[in-house]
C-alpha positions as CSV (number, residue, x, y, z in Angstrom):
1,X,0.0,0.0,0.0
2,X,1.8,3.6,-1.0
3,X,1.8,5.9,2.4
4,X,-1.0,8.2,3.0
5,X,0.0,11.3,1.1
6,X,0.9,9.5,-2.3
7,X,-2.1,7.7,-1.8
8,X,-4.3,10.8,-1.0
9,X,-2.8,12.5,-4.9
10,X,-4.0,9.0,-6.1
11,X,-7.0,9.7,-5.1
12,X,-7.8,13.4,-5.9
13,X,-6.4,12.0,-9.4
14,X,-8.9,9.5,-9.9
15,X,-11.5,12.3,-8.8
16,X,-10.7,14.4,-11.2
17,X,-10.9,12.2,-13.8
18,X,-14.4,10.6,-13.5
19,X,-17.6,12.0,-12.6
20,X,-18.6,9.5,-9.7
21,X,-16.8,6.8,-8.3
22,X,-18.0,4.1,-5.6
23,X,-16.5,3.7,-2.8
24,X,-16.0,-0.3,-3.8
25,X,-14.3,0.9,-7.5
26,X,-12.5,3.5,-5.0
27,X,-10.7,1.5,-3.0
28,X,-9.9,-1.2,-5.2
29,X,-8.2,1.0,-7.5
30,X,-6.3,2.0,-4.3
31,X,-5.2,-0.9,-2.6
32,X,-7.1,-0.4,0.6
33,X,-9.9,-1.2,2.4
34,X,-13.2,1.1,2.5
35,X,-12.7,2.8,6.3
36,X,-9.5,3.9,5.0
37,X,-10.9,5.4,2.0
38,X,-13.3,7.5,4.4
39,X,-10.6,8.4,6.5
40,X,-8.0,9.6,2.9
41,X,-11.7,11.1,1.4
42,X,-12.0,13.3,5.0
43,X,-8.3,14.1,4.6
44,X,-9.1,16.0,0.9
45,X,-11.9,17.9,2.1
46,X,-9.6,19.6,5.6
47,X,-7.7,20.8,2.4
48,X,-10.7,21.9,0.7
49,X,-11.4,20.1,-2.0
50,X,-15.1,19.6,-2.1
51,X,-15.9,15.8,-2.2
52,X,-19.2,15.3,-2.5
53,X,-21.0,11.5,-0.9
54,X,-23.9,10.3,-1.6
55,X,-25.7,6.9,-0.3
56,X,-27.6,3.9,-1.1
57,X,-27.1,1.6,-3.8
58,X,-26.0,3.8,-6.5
59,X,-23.7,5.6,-3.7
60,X,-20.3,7.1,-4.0
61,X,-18.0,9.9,-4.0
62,X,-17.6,12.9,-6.4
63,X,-15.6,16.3,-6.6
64,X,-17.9,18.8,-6.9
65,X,-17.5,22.8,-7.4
66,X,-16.4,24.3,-4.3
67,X,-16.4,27.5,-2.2
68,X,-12.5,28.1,-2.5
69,X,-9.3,27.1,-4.2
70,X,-7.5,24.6,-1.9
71,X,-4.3,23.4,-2.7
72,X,-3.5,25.2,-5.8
73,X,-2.8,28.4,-3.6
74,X,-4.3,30.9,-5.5
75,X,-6.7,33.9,-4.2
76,X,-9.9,34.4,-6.4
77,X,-8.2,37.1,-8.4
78,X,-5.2,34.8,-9.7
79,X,-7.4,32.0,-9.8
80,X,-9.7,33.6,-12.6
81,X,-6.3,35.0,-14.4
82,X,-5.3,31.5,-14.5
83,X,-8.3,30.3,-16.2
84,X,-8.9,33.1,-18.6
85,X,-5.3,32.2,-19.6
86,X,-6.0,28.4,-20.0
87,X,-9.0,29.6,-22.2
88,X,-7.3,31.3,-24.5
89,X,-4.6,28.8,-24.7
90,X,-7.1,26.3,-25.6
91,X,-7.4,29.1,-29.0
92,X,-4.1,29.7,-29.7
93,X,-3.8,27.6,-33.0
94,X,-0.7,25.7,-32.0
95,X,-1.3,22.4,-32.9
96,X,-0.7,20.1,-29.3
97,X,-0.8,23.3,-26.9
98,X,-5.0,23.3,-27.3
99,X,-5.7,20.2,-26.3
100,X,-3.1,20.2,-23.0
101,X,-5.1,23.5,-22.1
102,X,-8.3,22.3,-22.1
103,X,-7.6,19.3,-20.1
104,X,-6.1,21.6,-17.4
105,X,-9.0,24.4,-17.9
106,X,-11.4,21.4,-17.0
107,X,-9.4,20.5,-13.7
108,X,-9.4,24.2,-12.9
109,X,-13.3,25.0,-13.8
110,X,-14.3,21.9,-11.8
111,X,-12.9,23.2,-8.3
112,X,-14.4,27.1,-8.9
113,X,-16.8,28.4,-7.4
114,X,-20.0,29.3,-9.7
115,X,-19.4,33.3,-9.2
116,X,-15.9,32.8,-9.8
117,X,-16.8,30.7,-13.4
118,X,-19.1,33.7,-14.3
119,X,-16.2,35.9,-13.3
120,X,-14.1,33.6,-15.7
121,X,-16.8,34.0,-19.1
122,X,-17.3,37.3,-18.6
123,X,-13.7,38.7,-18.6
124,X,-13.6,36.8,-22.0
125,X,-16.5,37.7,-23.7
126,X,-15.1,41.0,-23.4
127,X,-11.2,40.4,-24.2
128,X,-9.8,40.1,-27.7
129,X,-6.8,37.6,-26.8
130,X,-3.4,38.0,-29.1
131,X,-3.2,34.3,-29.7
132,X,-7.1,33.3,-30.5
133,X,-6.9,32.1,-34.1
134,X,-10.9,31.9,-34.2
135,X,-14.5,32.4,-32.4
136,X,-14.0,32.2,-28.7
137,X,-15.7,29.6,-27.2
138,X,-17.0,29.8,-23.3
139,X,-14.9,28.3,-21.0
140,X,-18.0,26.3,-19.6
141,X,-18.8,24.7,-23.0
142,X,-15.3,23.3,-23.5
143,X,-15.4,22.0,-20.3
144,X,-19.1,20.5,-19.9
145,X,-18.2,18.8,-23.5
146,X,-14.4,17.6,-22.5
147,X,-16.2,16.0,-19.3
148,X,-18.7,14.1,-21.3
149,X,-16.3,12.9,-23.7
150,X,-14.3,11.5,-20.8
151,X,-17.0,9.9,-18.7
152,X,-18.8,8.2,-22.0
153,X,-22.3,10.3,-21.2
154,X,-24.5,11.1,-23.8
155,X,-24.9,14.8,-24.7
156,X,-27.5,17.3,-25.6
157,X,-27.3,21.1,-26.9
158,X,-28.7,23.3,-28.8
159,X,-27.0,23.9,-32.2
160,X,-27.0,26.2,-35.2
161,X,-25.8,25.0,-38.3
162,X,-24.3,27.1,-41.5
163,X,-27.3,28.1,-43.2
164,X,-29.8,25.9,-41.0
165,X,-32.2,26.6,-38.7
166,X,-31.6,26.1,-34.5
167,X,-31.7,22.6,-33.7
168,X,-31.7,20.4,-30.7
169,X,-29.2,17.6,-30.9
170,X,-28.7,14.4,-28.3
171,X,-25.3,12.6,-28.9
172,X,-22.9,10.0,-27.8
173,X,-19.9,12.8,-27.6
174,X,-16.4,11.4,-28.9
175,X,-13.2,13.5,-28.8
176,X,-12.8,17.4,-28.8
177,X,-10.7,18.2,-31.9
178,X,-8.9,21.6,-32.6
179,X,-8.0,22.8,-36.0
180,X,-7.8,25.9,-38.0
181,X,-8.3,27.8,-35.0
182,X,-11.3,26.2,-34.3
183,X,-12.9,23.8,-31.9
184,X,-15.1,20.8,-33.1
185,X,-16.5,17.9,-31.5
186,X,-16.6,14.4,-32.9
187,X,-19.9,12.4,-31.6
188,X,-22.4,10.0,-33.1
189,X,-25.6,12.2,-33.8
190,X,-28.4,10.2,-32.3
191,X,-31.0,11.6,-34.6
192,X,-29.4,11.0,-37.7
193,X,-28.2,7.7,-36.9
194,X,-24.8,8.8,-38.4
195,X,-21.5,10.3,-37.4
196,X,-20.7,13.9,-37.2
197,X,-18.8,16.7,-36.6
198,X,-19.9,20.1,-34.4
199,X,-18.1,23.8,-34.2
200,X,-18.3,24.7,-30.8
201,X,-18.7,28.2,-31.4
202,X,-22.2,27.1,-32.9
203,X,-23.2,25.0,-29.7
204,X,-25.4,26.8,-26.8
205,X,-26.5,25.3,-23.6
206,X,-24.5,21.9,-23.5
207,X,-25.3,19.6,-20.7
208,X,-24.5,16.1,-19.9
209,X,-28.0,13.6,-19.6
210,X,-26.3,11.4,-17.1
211,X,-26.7,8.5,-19.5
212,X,-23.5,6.1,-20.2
213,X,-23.1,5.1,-23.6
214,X,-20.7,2.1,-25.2
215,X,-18.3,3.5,-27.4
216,X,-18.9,3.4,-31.1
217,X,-16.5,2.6,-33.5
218,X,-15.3,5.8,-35.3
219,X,-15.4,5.7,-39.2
220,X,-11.8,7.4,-39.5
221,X,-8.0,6.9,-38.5
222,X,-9.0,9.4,-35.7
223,X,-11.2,12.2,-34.6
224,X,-8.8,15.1,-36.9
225,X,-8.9,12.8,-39.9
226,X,-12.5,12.8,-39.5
227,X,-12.9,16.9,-39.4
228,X,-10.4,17.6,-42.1
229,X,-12.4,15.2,-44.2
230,X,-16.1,16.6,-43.4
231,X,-15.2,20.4,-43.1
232,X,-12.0,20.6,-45.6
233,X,-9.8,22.1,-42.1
234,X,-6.3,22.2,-43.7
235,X,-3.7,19.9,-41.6
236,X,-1.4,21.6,-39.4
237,X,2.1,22.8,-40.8
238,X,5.6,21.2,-39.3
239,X,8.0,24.1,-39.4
240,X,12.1,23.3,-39.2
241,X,14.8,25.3,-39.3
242,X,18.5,25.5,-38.1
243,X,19.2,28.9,-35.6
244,X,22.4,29.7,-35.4
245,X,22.0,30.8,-31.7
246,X,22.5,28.4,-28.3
247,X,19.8,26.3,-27.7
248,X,19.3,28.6,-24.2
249,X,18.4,31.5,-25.8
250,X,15.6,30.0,-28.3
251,X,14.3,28.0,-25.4
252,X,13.7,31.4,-24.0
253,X,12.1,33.3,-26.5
254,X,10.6,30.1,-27.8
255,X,9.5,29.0,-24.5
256,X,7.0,25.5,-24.5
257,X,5.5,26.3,-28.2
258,X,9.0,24.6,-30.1
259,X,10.9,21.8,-29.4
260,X,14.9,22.3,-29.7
261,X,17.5,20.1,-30.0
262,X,21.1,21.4,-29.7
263,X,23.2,20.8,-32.4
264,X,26.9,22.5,-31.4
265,X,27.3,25.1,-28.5
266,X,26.3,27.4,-30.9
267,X,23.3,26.3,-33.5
268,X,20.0,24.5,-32.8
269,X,17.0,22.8,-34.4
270,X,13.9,24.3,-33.6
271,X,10.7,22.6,-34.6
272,X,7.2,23.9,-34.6
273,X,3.2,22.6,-36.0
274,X,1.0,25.1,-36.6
275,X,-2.1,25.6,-38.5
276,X,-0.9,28.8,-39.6
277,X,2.8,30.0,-41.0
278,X,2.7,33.1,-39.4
279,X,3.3,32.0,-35.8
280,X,6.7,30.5,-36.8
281,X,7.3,33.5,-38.4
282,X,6.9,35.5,-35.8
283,X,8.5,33.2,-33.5
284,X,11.8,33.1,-35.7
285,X,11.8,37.0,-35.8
286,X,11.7,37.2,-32.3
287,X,14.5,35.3,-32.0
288,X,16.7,38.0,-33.9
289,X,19.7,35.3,-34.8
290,X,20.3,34.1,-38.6
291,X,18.7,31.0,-39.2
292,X,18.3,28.3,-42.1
293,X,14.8,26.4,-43.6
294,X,15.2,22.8,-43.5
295,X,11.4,22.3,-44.5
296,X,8.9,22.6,-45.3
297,X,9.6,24.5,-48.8
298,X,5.9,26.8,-48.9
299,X,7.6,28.2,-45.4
300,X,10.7,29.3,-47.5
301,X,7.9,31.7,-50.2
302,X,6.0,32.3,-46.9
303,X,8.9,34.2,-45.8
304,X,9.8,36.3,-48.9
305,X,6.1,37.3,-49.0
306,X,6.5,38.8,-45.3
307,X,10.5,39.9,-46.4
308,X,8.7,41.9,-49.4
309,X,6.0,43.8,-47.5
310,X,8.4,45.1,-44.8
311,X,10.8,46.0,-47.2
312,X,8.2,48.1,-49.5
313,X,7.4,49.8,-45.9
314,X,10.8,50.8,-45.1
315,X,11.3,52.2,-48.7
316,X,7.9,53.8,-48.2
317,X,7.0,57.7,-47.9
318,X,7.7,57.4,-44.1
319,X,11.4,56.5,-44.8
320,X,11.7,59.4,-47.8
321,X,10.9,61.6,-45.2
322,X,13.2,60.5,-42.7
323,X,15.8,60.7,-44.9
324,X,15.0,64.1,-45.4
């Protein structure tokens, strides 16, 4: 059995990670016998977390919203910033980054507060973020969907197609999928009998029936395949190029949005997937070292399209009259 505070992480893990557990499936999972389950689930709520039980035959435990924001450590202010930043990570358009976010911005929005989650949509309903690529999407729907794809529970929301009226929709949710800087989710369509892909920028009012579903077999390699084939998204671009700077100094102007691998003391591969060419663009500028394309060649004419325009604007009238 792993000692008491290893086990008690194991625990708030599993939490976090299903929608209701019973205490049987609990403690099984945990090596341990039921009175010490009580005794590690009592130990979670003196730090806060809110773990809700229930009783009878269909009893268990759940995590439930709370009133504060245990363990983390963060006051209501920083707790909000946090998951306003998480939401627009989830938008950035860098292919891997959006998906890592919305799993964390699920964990976070589970343990807030309701006025804090509120507090959370409104500050970005009215904020234009710098890295969203397309139509924000509330916080709350990318988490009530994400949650339903993990448990297996079917879904209904309200939904408004291009060109189509409003329509109600009850499906057995699949995978959340982010492309072209948008968000879609892959789900069997109950109605139609038939597979299908939703924005989520079109979805209103999502909410989970409580129903468990078996999982269909998907009609596709996997849940992007399927989207780039019914909506024509464009796959994601892998940029590489050699920087003749250390490896240090891209990491740090890079930061978690490349990978690098040293090649001398002085030069580095740098790697990047995007759906768009401008972000490693702008990533190489920032940079400010000399650098080489090793693929893919439309990055090379993406470059002398963006050379061109900033040299016709520093031969512009601006710079006739500076030289005046």
């Amino acid at each position: 059995m792993a000692n008491t505070s290893s086990r008690t992480l194991r625990l708030l893990s599993l939490l976090q990670t299903h929608r209701h557990w019973s205490g049987t499936d609990l403690a099984d999972r945990l090596g341990v016998s039921e009175r010490t389950l009580r005794r590690d689930v009592d130990r979670l709520r003196e730090l806060g977390y809110p773990v809700r039980t229930s009783r009878g035959t269909d009893g268990g435990y759940q995590l439930s919203p709370g009133a504060v924001l245990p363990p983390l450590l963060l006051d209501d202010e920083e707790g909000v910033a946090l998951a306003v930043g998480m939401g627009d990570a989830t938008q950035s358009g860098i292919a891997g980054i959006e998906e890592a976010a919305v799993r964390a911005l699920t964990k976070v929005v589970q343990v807030l507060p309701p006025r804090l989650r509120a507090r959370v949509n409104a500050v970005r309903a009215v904020t234009i973020s710098p890295t969203a690529a397309g139509p924000v999407v509330p916080a709350e729907v990318l988490t009530v969907i994400a949650q339903a794809c993990r448990d297996e529970e079917r879904l209904r929301f309200g939904y408004t197609a291009r060109g189509g009226p409003d329509t109600e929709r009850e499906v057995e949710p699949h995978r959340l999928v982010a492309l072209g800087g948008r968000w879609y989710l892959v789900a069997y369509d109950l109605t139609r009998h038939d597979w299908r892909s939703f924005r989520l920028d079109r979805v209103t009012d999502p909410h989970s029936t409580g129903s468990p579903f078996r999982p269909r077999t998907l009609p596709a390699e996997d849940a992007a395949q399927f989207v780039r084939t019914s909506t024509g998204v464009p796959s994601g671009h892998t940029v590489q190029a050699l920087v003749h700077a250390p490896a240090d100094r891209v990491r740090q102007a890079v930061g978690q949005w490349g990978t690098i691998e040293p090649v001398d003391s002085g030069r580095c591969r740098l790697t990047m997937v995007s759906t768009s060419l401008d972000w490693p663009t702008q990533a190489l500028g920032n940079i400010g070292a000399e650098f080489e394309v090793l693929s893919p060649p439309e990055f090379v004419d993406h470059l002398r399209d963006w050379g061109s325009r900033f040299l016709r604007a520093a031969h512009g009238p601006a710079a006739s009259v500076n030289s005046l």
